[in-house]
C-alpha positions as CSV (number, residue, x, y, z in Angstrom):
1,X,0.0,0.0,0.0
2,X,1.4,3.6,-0.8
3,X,2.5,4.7,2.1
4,X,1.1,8.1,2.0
5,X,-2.1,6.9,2.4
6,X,-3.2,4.7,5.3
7,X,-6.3,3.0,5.0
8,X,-7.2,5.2,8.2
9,X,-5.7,8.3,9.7
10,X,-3.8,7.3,13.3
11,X,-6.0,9.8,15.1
12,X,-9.9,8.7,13.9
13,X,-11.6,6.4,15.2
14,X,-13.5,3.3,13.2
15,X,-16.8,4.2,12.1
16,X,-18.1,2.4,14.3
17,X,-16.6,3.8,17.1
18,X,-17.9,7.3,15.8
19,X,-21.3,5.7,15.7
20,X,-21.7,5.0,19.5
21,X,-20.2,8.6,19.8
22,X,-22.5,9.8,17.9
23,X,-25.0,8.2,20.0
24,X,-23.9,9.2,23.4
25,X,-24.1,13.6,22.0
26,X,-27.2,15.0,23.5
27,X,-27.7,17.7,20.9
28,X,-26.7,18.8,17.6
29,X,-24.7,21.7,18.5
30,X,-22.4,19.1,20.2
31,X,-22.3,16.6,17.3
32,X,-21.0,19.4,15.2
33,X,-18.2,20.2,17.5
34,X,-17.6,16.5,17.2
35,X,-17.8,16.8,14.0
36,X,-15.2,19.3,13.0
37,X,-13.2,17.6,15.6
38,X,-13.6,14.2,13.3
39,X,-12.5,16.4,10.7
40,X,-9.5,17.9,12.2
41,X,-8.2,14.2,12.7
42,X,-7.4,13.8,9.3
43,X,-3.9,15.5,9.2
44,X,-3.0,17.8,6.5
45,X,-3.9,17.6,2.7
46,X,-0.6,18.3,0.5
47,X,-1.3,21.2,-1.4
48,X,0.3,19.2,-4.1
49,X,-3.1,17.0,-4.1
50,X,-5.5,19.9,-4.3
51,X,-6.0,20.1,-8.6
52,X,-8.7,19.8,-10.4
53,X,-8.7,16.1,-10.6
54,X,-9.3,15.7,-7.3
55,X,-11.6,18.1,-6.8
56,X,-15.2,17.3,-6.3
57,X,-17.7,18.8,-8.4
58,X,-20.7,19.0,-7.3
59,X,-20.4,20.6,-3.5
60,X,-20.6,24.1,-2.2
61,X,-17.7,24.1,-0.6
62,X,-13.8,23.0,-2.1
63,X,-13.4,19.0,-1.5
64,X,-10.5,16.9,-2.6
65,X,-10.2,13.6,-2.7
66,X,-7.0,11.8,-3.3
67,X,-7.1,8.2,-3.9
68,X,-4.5,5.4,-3.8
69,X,-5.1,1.7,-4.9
70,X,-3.1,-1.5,-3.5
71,X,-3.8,-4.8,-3.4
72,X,-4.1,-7.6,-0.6
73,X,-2.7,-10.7,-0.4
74,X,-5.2,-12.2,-2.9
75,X,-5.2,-9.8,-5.7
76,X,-8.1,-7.7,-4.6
77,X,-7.9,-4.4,-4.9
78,X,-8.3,-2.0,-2.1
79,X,-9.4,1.8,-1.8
80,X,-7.2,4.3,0.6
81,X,-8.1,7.6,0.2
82,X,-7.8,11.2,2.3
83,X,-9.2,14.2,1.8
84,X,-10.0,18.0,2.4
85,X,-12.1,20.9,2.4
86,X,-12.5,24.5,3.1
87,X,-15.3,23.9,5.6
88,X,-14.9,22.4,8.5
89,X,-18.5,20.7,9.1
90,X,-17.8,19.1,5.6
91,X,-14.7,18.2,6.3
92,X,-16.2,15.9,9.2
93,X,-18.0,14.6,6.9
94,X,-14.9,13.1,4.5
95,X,-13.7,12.0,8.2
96,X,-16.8,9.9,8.5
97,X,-16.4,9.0,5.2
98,X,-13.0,8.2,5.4
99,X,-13.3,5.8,8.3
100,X,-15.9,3.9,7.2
101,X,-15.0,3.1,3.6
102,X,-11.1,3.7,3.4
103,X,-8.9,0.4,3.3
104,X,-11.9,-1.6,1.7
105,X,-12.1,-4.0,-0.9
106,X,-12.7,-1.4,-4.5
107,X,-15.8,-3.7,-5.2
108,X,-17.7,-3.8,-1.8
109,X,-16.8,0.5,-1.9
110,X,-18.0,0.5,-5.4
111,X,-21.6,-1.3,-4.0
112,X,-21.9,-0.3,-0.5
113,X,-25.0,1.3,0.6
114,X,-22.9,4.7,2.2
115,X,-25.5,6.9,2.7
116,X,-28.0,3.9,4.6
117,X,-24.9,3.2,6.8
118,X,-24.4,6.8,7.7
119,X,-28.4,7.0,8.5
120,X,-28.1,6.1,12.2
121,X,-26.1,9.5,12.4
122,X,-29.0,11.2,12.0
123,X,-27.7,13.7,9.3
124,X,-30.1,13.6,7.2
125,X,-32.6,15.6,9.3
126,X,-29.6,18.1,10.5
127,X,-27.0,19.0,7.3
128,X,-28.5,21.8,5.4
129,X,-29.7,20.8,1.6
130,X,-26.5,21.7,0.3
131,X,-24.1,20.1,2.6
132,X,-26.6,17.1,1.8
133,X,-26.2,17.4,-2.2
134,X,-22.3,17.7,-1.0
135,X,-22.1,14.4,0.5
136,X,-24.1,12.7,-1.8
137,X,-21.8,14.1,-4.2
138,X,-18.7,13.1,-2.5
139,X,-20.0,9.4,-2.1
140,X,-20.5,9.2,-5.6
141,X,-17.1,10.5,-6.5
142,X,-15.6,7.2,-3.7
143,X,-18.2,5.0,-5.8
144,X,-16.9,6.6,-9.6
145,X,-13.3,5.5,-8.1
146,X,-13.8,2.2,-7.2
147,X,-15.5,1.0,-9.8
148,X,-12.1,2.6,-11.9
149,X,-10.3,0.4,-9.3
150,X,-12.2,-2.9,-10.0
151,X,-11.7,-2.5,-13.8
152,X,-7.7,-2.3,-13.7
C-alpha cells in the first residue's frame, strides 16, 4: 500500500466507534463540534493533491479527494483515500467517510450502501440541503473510483 495513504488516519476512530459517539451527544450543537473535531483528525492535505482532478464537483464548498489503490494478499484491490475541504463541518463529513470506507475491498466501496450506513447518524434531518447534495456528491465521486479500481 502507498504509504502516503493509510487505509485510516492514526488519530480517527472506526466508524463504528464514531457511531456509539455519535449516539452518546445530547444535541446537535455538540455533534458538530464533534464533528469538525472528526475532521481535524485527518492530518493535512498536501497542497500538491488539491487540482482539479481531485476536486469534487458538485459541493458548495472545495473538496478533494486523493485516492490510492493497493492490493491484498489475494489480488483484490483496495481503496485508501484522504481528503480535504474548506469547511470544517464538511470536512467531518470526509472524516466519517473516510473511516468507514477507506482500506476496503474497491468492489464492496463500489456497491456499498454509504449513505443507509451513515443514516443512524441522523444527518439527514440536520445537514442543510446543500451540505446534503455535498455528501451525496462526494459518495459518488468514492463510488466513480472504485469502480475505476475494479476495472484495472
Amino acid at each position: 500500500m502507498d504509504a502516503t495513504i493509510a487505509a485510516r488516519p492514526a488519530g480517527l476512530p472506526a466508524f463504528d466507534t464514531i457511531v456509539e459517539d455519535f449516539a452518546y451527544l445530547d444535541d446537535w450543537e455538540e455533534r458538530y463540534r464533534f464533528l469538525i473535531e472528526l475532521g481535524r483528525a485527518l492530518g493535512e492535505f498536501p497542497e500538491a493533491e488539491r487540482i482539479a482532478a481531485n476536486k469534487v464537483q458538485g459541493c458548495a464548498s472545495q473538496v478533494w479527494f486523493a485516492f490510492r489503490q493497493s492490493r491484498d494478499s489475494h489480488g483484490v484491490p483496495l481503496m485508501s483515500f484522504r481528503g480535504d475541504s474548506d469547511a470544517l463541518i464538511v470536512r467531518g463529513l470526509i472524516a466519517l467517510l473516510v473511516s468507514l470506507l477507506s482500506g476496503r475491498p474497491a468492489r464492496e466501496v463500489a456497491t456499498f450502501d454509504t449513505l443507509g450506513a451513515l443514516r443512524p447518524l441522523g444527518l439527514e434531518e440536520h445537514l442543510t440541503p446543500q451540505r446534503s447534495n455535498g455528501l451525496a456528491s462526494m459518495v459518488k465521486r468514492l463510488k466513480s473510483e472504485a469502480v475505476k479500481a475494479t476495472a484495472t
